[in-house]
Residue, then its C-alpha position, 0 to 999 in steps of 0.5 A: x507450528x509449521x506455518x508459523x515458523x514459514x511466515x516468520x522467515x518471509x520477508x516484510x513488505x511495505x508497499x507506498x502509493x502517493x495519490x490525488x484524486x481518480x478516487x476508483x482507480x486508487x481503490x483498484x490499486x488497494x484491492x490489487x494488493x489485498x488480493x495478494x497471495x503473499x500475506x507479510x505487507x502494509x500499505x501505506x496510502x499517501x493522500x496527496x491534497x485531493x479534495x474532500x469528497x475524493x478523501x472521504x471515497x478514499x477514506x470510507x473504502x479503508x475503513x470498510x475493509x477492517x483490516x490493519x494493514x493499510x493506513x492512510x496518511x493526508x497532505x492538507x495541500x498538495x506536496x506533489x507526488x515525489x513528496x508523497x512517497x517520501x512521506x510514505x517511505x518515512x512511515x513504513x515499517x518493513x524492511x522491503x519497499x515497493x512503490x505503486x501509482x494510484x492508477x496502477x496495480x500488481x499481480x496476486x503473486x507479485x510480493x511472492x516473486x519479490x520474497x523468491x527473488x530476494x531469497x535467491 
């Protein structure tokens, strides 16, 4: 019961990332924020008009990871990168924001920071 009442005065994050193609550095990008030590986030993957061999890399990687927490919304064509986030910002649940590019990634103790911060 202890941890349950500590999850739910954690703060909710939801971490967007526009991307178009370099499909191994995205999936770099994903597992860096799998591997979080803080546990309350989404990840909302913008596929931003990559061809289909990249979307279905992109795709099959998600899928294989069976967990809810990261979705994976396609732009038919390319919107370009501010569009994407938007598109991202528009799906989000959580009351927090993060942004992440494709060819970027976090520390595993990123998101436990930003919750110590905010709660500072």
């Amino acid at each position: 019961m202890l941890d349950n009442m500590a999850e739910e005065n954690q703060n909710s994050f939801s971490i967007v990332m526009p991307t178009c193609g370099r499909p191994n550095l995205t999936i770099r990008a994903i597992q860096s924020i799998q591997g979080q030590i803080y546990p309350n986030w989404e990840m909302i993957i913008v596929e931003d008009g990559s061809g289909s061999e990249v979307k279905a890399v992109i795709q099959n990687y998600i899928e294989s990871q069976n967990d809810n927490r990261l979705r994976l919304i396609h732009h038919g064509v390319r919107m370009q990168r501010l569009v994407a986030r938007n598109t991202g910002l528009r799906a989000a649940k959580n009351e927090w924001i993060c942004h992440l590019d494709s060819d970027d990634e976090y520390s595993r103790v990123y998101l436990d920071c930003m919750d110590w911060a905010i709660k500072e």
